[in-house]
N, C-alpha and C positions, 0 to 999 in steps of 0.2 A: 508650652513649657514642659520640659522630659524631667520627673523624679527618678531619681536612683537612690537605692536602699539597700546598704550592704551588711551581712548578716555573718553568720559560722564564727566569732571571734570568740577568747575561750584563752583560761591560762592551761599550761601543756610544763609537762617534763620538756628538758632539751632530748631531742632525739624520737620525739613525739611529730605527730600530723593532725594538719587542720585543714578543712575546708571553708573556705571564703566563697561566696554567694554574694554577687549584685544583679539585683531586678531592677528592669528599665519602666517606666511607667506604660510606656509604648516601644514597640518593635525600632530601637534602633540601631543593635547587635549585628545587623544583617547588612546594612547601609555604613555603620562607624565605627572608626577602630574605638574598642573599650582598653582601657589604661590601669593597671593597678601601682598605686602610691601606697608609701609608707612614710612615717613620721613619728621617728623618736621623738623625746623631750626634745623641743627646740623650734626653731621656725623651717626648717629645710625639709621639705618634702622629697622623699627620693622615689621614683621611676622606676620601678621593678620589673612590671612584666607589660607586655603590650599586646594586645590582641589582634589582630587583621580584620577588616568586613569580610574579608575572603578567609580568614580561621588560620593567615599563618601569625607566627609567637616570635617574640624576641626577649632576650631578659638579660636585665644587670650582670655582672660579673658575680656580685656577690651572694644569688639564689643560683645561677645555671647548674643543672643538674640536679636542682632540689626545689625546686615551684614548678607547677605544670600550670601554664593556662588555659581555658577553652571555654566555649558559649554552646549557649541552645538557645538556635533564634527561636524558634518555636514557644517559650518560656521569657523570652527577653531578657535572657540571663547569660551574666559573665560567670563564670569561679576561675577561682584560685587555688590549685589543690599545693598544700605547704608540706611537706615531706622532711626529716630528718632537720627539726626545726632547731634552733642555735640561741642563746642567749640574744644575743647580737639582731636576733630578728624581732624583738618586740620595739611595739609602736602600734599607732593606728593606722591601720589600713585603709586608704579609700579607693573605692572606682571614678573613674572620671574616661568623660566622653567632651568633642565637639559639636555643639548644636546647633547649627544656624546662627555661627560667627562665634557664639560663644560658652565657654568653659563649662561644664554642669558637674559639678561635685556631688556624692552622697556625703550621708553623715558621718562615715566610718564607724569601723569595729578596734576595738581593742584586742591585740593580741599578747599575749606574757608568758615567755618561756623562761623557765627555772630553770637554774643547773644544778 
């Protein structure tokens, strides 16, 4: 079974930058796309940025051009790097992977931008 443990969460001015950290318990960055979610107050988790095994990114409409993502297999690590951050972006962040059929969540970070 693969832990993930995402970290960098932090309240921020709007207009402010954060780095988002998930460590995988073992090497599976290399092998599986890693997923960044977010989740306001509410049950809907939304789908941010997505990572490739192979290192290419796609992202929501609503971060493109202002979240970067990228890993270092070597560290078994996703980030998230949040750039010119927005009211509108707080929530908890998680990473999430597919493991062997099924889902693996971390615990999430808290992120809270002020205007």
């Amino acid at each position: 079974q693969v832990q993930l443990v995402e970290s960098g969460g932090g309240v921020v001015q709007a207009g402010g930058s954060l780095r988002l950290s998930c460590v995988a318990s073992r090497n599976i960055t290399s092998t599986r796309n890693m997923y960044w979610y977010r989740q306001a107050p509410g049950p809907r988790r939304e789908l941010v940025a997505t990572i490739t095994a192979t290192g290419c990114t796609s992202y929501s409409d609503s971060v493109k051009g202002r979240f970067t993502g990228s890993k270092d297999n070597a560290k078994y690590t996703a980030y998230l790097q949040m750039n010119d951050l927005k009211p509108e972006d707080t929530g908890v962040y998680y990473c999430n992977s597919w493991v062997g059929g099924s889902q693996v969540w971390g615990q999430g970070t808290q992120v809270t931008v002020s205007s």
